[in-house]
C-alpha positions in Angstrom: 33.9 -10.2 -31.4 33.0 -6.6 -31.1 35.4 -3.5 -30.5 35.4 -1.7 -27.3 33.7 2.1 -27.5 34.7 4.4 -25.5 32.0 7.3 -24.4 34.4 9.7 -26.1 34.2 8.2 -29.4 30.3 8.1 -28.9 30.1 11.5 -28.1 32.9 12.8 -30.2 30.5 13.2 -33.5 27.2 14.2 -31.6 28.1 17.7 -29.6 24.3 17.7 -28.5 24.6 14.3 -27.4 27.6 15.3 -25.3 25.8 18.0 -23.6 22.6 16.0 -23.0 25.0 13.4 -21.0 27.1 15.8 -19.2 23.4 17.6 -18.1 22.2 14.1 -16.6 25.5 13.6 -14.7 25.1 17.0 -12.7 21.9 15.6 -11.8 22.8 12.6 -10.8 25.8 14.5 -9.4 23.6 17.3 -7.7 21.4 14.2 -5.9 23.8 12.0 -4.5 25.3 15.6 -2.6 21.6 16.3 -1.6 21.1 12.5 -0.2 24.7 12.3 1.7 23.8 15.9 3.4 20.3 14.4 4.4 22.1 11.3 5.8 24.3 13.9 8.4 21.3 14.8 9.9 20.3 11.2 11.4 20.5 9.9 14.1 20.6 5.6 15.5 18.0 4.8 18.3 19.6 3.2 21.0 16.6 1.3 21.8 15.6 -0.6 18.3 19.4 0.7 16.2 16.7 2.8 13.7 17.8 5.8 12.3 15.7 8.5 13.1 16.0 12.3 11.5 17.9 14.5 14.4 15.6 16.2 16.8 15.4 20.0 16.4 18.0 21.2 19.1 19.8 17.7 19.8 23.3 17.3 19.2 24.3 13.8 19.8 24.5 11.0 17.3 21.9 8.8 19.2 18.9 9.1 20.3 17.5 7.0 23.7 14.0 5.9 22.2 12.3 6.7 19.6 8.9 6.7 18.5 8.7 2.7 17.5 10.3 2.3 20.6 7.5 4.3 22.7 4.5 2.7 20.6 6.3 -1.1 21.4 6.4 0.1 25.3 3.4 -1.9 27.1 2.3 0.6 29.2 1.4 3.2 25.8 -1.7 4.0 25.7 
């Protein structure tokens, strides 16, 4: 059976190592911030439950059709 390592003990002989990881994690860090601030600016179609990005000016959380909405409408042209 194999012992349990934790990261410290990895990282604990290998300073370079340590500073390669902790450079990843901000990144990984810095684009899960980016993604949940791009997610605020969405808003659900009424019409098909689509999220859609928020319309310049619009300040509800839905919108009443959207563009896959208005192309499914019959009478588009």
């Amino acid at each position: 059976m194999r012992d349990m390592i934790s990261c410290e003990e990895v990282f604990e002989a290998d300073a370079f190592a340590r500073a390669e990881f902790d450079v990843v994690c901000d990144e990984w860090l810095n684009e899960s911030i980016l993604a949940q601030d791009a997610e605020e600016d969405l808003v659900e179609c009424e019409g098909c439950g689509e999220q859609w990005f928020r319309p310049e000016g619009h300040t509800g959380d839905t919108i009443d059709w959207c563009r896959k909405c208005y192309k499914n409408d019959p009478y588009y042209c």
